[in-house]
VEXDOLUM-626742 format. One record per atom (N, C-alpha, C): residue number from 1; x, y, z. Coordinates in pm, 1 decimal, padded with zeros to 6 digits, m for minus. Layout:
<atoms>
num, x, y, z
NUM, X, Y, Z
...
</atoms>
This chain:
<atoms>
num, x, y, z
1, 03492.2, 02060.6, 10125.1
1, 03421.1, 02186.4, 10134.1
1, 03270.9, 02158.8, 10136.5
2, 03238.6, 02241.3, 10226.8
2, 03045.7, 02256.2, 10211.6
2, 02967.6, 02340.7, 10131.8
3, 02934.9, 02298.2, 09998.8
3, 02857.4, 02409.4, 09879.4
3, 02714.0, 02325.7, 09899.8
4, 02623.7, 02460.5, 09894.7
4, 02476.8, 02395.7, 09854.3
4, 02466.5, 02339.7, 09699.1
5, 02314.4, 02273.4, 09686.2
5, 02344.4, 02226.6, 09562.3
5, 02161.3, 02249.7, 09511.0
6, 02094.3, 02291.5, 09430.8
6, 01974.8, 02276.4, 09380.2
6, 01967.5, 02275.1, 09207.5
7, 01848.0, 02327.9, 09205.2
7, 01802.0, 02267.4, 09028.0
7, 01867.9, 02337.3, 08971.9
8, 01892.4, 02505.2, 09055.4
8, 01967.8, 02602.4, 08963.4
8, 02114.4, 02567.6, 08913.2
9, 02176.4, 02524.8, 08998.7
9, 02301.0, 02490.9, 08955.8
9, 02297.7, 02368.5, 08850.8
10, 02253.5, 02283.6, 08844.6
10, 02228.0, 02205.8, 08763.9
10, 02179.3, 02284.7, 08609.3
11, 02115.5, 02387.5, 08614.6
11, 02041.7, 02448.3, 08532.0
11, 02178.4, 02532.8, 08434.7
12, 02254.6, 02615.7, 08549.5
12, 02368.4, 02680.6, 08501.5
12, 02434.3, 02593.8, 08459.9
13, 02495.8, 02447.9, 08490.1
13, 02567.5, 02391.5, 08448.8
13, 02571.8, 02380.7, 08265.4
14, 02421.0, 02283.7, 08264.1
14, 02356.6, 02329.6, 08105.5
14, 02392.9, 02455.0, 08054.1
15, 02358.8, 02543.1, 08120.3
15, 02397.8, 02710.5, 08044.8
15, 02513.1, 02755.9, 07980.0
16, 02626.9, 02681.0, 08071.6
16, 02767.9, 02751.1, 08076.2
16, 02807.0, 02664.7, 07959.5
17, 02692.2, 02534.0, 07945.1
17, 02814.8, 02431.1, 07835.8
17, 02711.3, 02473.4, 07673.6
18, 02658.0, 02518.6, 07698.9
18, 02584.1, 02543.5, 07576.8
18, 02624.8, 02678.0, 07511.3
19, 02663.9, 02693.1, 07329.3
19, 02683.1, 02788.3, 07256.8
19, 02599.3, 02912.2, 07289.3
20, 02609.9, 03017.5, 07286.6
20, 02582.2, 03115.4, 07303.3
20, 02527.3, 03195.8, 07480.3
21, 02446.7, 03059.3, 07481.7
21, 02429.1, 03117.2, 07618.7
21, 02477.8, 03070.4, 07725.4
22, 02564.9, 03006.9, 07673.3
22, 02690.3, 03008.1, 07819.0
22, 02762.9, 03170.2, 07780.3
23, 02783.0, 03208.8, 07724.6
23, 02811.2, 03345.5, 07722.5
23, 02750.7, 03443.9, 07798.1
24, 02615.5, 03425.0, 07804.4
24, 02512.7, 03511.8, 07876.9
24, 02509.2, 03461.0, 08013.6
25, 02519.1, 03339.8, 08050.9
25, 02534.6, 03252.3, 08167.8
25, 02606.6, 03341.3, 08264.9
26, 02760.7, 03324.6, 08224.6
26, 02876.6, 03329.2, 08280.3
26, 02883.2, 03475.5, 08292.7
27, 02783.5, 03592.0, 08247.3
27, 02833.0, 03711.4, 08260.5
27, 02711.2, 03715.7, 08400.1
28, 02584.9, 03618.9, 08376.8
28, 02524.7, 03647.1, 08498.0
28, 02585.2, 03607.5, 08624.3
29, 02648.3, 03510.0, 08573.3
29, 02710.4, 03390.2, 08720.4
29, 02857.3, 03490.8, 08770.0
30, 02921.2, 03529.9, 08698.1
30, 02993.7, 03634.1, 08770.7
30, 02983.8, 03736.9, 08835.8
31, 02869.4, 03802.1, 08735.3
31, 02828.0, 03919.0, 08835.8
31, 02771.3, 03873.2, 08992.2
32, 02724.9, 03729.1, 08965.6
32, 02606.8, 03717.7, 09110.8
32, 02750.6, 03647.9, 09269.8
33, 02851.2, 03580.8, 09170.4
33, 02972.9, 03559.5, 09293.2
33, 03056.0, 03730.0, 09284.0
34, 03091.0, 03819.0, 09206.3
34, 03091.4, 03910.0, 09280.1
34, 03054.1, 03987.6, 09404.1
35, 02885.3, 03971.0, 09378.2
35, 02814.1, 04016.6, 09461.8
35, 02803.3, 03947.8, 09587.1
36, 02774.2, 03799.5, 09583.6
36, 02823.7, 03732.3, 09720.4
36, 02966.0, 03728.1, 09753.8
37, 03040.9, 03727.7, 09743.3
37, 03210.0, 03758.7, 09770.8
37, 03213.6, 03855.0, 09813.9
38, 03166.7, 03951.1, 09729.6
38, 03186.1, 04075.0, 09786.1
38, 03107.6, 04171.5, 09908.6
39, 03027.2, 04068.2, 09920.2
39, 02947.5, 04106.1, 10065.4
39, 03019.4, 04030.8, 10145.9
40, 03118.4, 03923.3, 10175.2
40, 03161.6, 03875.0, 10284.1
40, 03324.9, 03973.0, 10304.9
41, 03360.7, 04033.7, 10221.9
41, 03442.6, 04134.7, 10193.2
41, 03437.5, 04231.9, 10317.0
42, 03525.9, 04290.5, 10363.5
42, 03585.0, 04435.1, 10471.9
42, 03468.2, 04525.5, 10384.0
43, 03384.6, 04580.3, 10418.8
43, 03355.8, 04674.3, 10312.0
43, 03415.3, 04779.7, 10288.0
44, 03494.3, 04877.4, 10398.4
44, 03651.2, 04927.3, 10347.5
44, 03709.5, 04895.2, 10183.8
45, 03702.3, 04752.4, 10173.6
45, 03813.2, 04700.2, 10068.1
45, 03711.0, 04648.1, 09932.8
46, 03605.7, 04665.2, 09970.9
46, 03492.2, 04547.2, 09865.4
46, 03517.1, 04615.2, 09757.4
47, 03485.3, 04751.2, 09708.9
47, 03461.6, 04806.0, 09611.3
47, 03604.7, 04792.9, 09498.5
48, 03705.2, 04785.4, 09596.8
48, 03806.0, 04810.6, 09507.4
48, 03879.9, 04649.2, 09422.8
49, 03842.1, 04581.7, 09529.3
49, 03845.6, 04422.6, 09439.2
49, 03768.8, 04361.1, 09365.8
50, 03646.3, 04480.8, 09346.6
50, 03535.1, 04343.5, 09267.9
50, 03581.1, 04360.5, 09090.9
51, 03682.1, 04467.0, 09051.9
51, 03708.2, 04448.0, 08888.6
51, 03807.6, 04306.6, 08915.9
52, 03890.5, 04318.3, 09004.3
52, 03972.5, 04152.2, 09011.2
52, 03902.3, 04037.2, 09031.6
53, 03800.9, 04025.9, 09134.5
53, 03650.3, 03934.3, 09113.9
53, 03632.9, 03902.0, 08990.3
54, 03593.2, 04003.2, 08967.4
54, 03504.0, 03954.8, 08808.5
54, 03550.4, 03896.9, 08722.3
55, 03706.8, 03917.4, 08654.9
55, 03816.7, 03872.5, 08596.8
55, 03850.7, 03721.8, 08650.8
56, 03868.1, 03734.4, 08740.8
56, 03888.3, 03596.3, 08806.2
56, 03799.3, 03451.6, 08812.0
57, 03707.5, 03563.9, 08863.0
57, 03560.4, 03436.9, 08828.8
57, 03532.7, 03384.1, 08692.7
58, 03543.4, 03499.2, 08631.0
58, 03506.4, 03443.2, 08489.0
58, 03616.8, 03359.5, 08402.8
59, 03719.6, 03412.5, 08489.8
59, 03829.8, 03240.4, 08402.5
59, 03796.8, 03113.5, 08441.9
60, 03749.7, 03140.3, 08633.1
60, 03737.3, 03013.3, 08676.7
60, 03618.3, 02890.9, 08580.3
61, 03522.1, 02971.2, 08567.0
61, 03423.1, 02902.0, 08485.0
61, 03432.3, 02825.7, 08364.0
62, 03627.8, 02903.8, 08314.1
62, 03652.6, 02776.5, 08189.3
62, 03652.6, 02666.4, 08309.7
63, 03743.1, 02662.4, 08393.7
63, 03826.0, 02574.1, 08487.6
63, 03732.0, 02491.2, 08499.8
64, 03518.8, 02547.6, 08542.5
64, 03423.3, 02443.6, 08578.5
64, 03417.1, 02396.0, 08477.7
65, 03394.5, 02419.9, 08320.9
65, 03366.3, 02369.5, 08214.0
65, 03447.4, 02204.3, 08157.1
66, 03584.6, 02272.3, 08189.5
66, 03695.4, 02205.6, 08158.4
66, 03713.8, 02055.5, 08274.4
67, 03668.6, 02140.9, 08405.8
67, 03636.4, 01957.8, 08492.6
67, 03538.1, 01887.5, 08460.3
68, 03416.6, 01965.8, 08394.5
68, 03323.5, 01889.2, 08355.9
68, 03304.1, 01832.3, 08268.6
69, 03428.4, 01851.9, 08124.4
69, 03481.3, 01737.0, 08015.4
69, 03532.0, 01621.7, 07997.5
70, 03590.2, 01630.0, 08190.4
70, 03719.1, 01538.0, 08206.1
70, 03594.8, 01444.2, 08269.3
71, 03489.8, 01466.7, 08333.5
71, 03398.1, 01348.0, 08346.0
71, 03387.7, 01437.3, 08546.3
72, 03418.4, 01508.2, 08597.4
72, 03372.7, 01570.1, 08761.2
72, 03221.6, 01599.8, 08724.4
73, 03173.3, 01538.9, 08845.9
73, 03023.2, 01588.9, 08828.2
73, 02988.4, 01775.6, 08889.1
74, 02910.0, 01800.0, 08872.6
74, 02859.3, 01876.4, 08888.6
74, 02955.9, 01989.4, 09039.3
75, 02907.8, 01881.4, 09108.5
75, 02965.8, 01946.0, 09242.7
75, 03083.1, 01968.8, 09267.2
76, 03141.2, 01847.2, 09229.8
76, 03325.9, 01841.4, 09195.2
76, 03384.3, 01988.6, 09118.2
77, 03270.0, 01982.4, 08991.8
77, 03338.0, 02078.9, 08917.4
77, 03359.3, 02214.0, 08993.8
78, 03248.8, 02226.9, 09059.5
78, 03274.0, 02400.5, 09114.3
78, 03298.8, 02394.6, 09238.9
79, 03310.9, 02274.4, 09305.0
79, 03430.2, 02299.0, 09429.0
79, 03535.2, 02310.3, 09376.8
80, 03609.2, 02277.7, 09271.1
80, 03699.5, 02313.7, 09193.4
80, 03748.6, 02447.7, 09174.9
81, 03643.0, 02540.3, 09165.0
81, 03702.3, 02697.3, 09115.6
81, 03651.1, 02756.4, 09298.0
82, 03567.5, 02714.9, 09342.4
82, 03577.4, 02755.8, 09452.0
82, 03682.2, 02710.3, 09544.4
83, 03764.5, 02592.3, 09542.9
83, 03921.4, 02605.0, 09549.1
83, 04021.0, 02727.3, 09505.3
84, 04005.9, 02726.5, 09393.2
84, 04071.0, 02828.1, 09304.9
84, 04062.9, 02986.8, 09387.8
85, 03932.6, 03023.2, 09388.8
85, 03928.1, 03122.8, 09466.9
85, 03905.3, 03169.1, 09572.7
86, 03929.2, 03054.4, 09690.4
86, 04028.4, 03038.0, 09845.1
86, 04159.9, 03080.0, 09851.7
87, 04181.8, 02987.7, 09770.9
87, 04368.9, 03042.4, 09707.2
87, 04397.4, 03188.7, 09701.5
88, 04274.2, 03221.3, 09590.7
88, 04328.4, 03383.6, 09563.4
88, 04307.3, 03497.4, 09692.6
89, 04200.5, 03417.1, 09740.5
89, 04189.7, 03520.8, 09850.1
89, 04249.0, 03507.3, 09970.2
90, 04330.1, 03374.9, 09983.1
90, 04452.1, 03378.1, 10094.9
90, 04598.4, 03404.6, 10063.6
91, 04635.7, 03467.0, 09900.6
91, 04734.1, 03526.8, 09864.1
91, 04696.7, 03663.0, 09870.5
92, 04576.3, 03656.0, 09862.6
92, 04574.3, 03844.5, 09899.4
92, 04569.9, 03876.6, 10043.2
93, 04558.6, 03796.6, 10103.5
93, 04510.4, 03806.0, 10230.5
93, 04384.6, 03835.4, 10320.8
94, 04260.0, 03802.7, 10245.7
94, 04137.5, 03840.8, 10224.4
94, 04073.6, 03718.1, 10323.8
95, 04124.8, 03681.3, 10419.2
95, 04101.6, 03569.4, 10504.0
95, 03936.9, 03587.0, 10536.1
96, 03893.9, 03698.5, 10546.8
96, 03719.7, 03704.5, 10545.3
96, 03645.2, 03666.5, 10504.2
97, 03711.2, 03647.3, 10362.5
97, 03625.4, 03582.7, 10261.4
97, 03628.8, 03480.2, 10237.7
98, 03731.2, 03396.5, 10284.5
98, 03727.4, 03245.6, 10263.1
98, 03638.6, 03162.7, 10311.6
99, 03614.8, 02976.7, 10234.1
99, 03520.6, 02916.5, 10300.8
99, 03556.8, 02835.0, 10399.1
100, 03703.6, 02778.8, 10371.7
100, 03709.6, 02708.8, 10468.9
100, 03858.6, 02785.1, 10544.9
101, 03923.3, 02738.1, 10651.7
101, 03998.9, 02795.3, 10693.2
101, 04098.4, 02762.8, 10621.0
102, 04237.6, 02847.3, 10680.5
102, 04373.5, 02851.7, 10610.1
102, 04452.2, 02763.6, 10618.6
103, 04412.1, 02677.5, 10761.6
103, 04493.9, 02526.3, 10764.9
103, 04443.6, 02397.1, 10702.7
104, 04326.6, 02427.2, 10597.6
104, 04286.7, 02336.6, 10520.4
104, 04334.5, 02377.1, 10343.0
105, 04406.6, 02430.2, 10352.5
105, 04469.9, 02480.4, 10226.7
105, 04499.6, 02341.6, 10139.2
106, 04578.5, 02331.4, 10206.0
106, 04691.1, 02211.7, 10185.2
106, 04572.5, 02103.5, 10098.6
107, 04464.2, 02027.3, 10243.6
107, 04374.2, 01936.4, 10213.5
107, 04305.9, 01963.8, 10085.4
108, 04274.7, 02070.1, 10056.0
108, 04152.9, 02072.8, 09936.1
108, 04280.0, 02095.1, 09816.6
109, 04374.1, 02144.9, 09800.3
109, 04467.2, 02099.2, 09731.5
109, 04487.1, 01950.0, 09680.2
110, 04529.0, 01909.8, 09789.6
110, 04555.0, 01723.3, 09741.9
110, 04447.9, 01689.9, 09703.8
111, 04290.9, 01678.6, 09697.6
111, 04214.8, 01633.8, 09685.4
111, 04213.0, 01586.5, 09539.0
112, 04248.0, 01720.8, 09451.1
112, 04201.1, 01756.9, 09321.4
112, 04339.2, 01794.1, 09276.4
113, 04458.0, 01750.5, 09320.4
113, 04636.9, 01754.2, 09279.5
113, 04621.1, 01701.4, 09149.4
114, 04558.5, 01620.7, 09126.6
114, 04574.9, 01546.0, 08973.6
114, 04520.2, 01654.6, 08854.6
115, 04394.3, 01692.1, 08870.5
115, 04378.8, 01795.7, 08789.7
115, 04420.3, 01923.2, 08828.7
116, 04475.7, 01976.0, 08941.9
116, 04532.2, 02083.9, 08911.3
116, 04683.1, 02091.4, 08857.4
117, 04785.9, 01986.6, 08886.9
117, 04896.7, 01964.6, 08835.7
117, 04851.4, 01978.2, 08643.8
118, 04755.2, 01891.3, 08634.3
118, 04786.0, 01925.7, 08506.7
118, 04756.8, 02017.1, 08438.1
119, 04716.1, 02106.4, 08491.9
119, 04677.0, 02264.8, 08420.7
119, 04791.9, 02365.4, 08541.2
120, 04835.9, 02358.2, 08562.9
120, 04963.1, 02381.7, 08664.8
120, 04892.9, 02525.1, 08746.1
121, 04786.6, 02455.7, 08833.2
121, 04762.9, 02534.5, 08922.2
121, 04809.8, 02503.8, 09093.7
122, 04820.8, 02585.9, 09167.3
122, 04867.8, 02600.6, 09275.8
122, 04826.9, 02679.7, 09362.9
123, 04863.2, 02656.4, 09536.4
123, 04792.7, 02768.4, 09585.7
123, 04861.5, 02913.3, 09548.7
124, 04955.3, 02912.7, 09493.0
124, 05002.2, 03017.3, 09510.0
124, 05003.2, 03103.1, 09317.4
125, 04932.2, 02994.5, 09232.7
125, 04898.4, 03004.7, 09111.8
125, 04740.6, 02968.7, 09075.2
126, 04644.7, 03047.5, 09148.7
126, 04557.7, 02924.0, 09129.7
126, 04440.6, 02941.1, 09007.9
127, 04471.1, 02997.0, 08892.0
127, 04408.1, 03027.9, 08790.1
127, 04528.2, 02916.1, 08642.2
128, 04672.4, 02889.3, 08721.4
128, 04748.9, 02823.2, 08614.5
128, 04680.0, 02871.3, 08468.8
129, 04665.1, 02753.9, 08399.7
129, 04656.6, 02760.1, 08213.9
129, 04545.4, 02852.3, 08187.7
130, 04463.7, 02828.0, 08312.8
130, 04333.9, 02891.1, 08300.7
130, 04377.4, 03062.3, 08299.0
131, 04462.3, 03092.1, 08319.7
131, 04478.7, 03287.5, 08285.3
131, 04530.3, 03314.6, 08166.5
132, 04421.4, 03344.1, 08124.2
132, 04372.9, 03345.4, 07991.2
132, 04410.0, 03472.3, 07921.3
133, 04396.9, 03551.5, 08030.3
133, 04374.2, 03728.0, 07986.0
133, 04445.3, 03810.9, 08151.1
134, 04483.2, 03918.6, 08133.8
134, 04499.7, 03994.7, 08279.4
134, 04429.0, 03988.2, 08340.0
135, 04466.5, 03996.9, 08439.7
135, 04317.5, 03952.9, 08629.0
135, 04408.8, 04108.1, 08676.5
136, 04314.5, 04210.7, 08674.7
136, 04327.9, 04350.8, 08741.4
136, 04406.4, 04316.0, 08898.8
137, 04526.3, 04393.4, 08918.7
137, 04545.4, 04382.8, 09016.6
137, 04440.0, 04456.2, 09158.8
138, 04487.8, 04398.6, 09250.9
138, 04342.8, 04465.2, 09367.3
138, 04464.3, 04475.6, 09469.2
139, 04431.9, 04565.5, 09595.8
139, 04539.3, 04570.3, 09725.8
139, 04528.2, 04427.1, 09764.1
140, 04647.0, 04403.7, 09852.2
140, 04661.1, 04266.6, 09944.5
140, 04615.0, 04344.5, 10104.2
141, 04579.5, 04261.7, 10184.6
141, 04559.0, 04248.8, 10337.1
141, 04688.2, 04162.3, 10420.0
142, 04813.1, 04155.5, 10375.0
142, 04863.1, 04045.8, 10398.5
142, 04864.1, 04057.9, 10580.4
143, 04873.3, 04108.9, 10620.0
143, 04879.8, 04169.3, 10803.6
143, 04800.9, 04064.2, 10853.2
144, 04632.5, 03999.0, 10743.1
144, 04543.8, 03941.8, 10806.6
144, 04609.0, 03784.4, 10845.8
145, 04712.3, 03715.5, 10742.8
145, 04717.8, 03639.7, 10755.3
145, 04839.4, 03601.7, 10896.2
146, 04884.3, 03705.3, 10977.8
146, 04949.3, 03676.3, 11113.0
146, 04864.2, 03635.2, 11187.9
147, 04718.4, 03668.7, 11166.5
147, 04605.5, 03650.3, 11266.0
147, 04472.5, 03603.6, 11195.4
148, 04471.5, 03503.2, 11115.8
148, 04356.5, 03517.3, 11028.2
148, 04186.3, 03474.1, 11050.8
149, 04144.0, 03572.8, 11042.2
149, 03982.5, 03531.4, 11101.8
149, 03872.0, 03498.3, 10943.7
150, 03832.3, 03392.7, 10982.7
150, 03750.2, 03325.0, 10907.4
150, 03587.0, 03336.4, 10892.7
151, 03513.1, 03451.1, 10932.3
151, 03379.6, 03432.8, 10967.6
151, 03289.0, 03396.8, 10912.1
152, 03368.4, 03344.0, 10815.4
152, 03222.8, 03307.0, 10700.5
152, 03287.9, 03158.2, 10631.8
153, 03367.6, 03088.2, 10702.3
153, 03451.7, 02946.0, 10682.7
153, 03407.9, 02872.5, 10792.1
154, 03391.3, 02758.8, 10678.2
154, 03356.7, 02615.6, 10779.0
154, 03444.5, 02494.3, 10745.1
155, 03499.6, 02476.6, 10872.3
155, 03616.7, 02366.7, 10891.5
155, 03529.8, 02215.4, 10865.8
156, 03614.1, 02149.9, 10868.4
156, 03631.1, 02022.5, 10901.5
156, 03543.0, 01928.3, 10753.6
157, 03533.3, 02002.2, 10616.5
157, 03523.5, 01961.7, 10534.1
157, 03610.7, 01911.2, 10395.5
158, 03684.1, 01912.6, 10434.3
158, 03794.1, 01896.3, 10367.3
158, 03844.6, 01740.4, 10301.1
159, 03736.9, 01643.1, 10373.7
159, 03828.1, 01489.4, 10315.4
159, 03743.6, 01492.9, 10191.2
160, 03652.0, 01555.1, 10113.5
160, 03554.4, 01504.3, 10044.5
160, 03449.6, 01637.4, 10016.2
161, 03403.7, 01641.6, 09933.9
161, 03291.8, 01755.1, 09878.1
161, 03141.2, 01710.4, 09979.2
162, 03071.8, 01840.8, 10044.4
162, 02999.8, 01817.7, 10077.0
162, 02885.7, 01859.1, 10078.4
163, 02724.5, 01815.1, 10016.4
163, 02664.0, 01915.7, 09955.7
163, 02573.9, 01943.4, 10022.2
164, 02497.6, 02024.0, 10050.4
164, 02382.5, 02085.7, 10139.5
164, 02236.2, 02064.4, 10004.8
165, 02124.2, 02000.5, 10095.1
165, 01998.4, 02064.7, 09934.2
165, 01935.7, 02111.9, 09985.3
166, 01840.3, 02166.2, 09905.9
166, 01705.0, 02265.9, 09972.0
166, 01680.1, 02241.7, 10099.6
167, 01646.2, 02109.4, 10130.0
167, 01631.3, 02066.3, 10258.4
167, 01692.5, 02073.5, 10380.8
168, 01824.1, 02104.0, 10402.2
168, 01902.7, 02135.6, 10461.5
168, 01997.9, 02030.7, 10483.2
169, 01930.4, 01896.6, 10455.9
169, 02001.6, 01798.6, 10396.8
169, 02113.4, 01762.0, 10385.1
170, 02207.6, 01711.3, 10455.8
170, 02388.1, 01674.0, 10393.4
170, 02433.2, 01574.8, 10335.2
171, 02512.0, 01595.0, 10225.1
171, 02554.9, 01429.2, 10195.6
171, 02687.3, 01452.8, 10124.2
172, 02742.0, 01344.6, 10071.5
172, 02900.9, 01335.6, 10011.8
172, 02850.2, 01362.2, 09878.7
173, 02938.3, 01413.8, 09796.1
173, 02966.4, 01401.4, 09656.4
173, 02861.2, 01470.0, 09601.0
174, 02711.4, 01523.6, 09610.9
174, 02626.8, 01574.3, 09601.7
174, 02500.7, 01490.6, 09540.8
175, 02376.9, 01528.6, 09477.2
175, 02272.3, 01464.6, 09451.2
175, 02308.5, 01422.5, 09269.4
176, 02200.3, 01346.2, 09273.6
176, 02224.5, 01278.7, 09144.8
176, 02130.2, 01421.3, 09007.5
177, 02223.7, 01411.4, 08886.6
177, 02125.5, 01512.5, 08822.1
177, 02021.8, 01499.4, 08743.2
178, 01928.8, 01591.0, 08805.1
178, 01790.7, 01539.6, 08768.8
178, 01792.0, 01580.0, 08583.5
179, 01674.4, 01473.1, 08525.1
179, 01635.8, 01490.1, 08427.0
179, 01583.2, 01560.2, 08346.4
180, 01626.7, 01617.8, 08213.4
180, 01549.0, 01719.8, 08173.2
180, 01539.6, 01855.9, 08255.8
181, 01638.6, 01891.8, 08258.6
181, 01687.8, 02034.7, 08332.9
181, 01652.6, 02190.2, 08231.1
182, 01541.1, 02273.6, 08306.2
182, 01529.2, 02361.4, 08207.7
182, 01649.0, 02481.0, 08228.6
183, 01704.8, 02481.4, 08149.4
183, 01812.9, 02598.9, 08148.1
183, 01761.1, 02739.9, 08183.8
184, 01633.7, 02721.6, 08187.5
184, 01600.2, 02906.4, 08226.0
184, 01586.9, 02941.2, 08349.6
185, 01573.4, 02812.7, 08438.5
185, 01577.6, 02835.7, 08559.2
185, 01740.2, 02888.1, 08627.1
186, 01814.9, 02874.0, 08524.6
186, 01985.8, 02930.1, 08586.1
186, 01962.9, 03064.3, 08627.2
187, 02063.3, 03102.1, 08743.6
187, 02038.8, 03203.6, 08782.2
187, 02076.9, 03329.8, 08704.5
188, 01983.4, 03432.5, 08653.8
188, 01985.4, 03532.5, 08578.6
188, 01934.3, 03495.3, 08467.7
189, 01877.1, 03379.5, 08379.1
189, 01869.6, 03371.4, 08253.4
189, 01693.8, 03338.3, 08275.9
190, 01612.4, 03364.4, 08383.3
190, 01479.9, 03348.4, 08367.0
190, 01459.4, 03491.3, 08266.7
191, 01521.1, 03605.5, 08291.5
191, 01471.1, 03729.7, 08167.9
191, 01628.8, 03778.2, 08170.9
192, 01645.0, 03724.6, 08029.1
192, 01780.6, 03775.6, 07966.9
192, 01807.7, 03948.8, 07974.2
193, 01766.0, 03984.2, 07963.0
193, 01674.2, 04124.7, 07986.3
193, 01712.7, 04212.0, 08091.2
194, 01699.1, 04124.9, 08215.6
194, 01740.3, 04218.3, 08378.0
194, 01763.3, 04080.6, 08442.4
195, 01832.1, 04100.9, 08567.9
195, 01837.3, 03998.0, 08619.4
195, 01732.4, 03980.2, 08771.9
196, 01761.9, 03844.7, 08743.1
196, 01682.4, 03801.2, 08829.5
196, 01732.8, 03772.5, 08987.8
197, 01613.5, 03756.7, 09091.6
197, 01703.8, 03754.7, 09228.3
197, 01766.1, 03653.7, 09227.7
198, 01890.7, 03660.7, 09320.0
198, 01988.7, 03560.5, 09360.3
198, 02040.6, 03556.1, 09469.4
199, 02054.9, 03440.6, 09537.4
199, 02126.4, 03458.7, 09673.3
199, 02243.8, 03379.1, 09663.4
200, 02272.6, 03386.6, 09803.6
200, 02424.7, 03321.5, 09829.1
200, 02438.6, 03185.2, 09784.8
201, 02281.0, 03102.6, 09832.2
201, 02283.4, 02948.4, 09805.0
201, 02293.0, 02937.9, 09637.9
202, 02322.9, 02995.5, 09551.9
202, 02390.1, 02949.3, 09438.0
202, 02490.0, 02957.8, 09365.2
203, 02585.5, 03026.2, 09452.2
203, 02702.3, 03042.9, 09425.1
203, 02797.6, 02921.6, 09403.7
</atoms>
């Protein structure tokens, strides 16, 4: 898969693993993949899936926490839940929203089979140990997947994580993490207060 990568994420990473304000983190970092998800969304259908979004995302973030114990760096970890929620949105049939296409299912599966077997996730389970609590049901699209259009998926990433930086930059496995990372730069936690802007590149 192709995820960008900058200081912020690095910044959230710190956030999400730290007492208290990984609490505050994870309520910003959900709300802000709601909001990008849910703009690549039918807008017909957006409104009515983002309480299942939110639920969802926010388990996934044990899932980043939990790869990032086992020793996955950074990038690994949240191609990880952004696996996770490909899955969900090609069991709903939400093929719009996906990143990569539907015949790379399989590939980003095997990649990361070892840790998802052992928390017994699947494409067709892909929250496993990690569902923690109810995930609101939302409608399915299943009709999309006889014909499924991808407009916001990019193929042919699939042997390996691939990271984009500020620069536009490509490389494998992503950048090395820089030193002394200020946590306030995570997205939403510059003013605990209101949030701050965010775009797609930090999802």
């Amino acid at each position: 898969m192709k995820l960008r990568q900058n200081i912020r994420h690095f910044a959230a990473k710190k956030a999400l693993t730290m007492p208290v304000v990984g609490d505050i983190a994870t309520d910003k970092l959900v709300d802000l993949h709601v909001r990008v998800f849910g703009e690549k969304a039918d807008p017909e259908h957006r409104e009515e899936r983002e309480p299942h979004m939110a639920t969802f995302f926010e388990l996934t973030f044990d899932t980043y926490v939990r790869a990032l114990e086992e020793g996955y760096t950074e990038a690994a970890a949240r191609e990880i839940t952004h696996v996770q929620a490909n899955f969900d949105f090609y069991n709903h049939g939400w093929t719009e929203m996906m990143e990569f296409p539907v015949e790379e299912l399989e590939a980003h599966y095997e990649r990361y089979e070892e840790f998802f077997e052992r928390y017994d996730i699947d494409i067709a389970n892909p929250l496993g140990d990690f569902r923690t609590k109810d995930v609101p049901d939302a409608p399915s699209t299943p009709e999309r997947l006889d014909d499924p259009g991808h407009p916001h998926a990019e193929g042919g990433f699939a042997d390996d994580v691939y990271v984009e930086d500020e620069n536009g930059e490509l490389r494998v496995g992503g950048r090395e993490e820089p030193d002394d990372v200020d946590v306030g730069v995570a997205p939403g936690l510059q003013d605990v207060e209101g949030d701050a802007e965010t775009d797609e590149s930090e999802a």
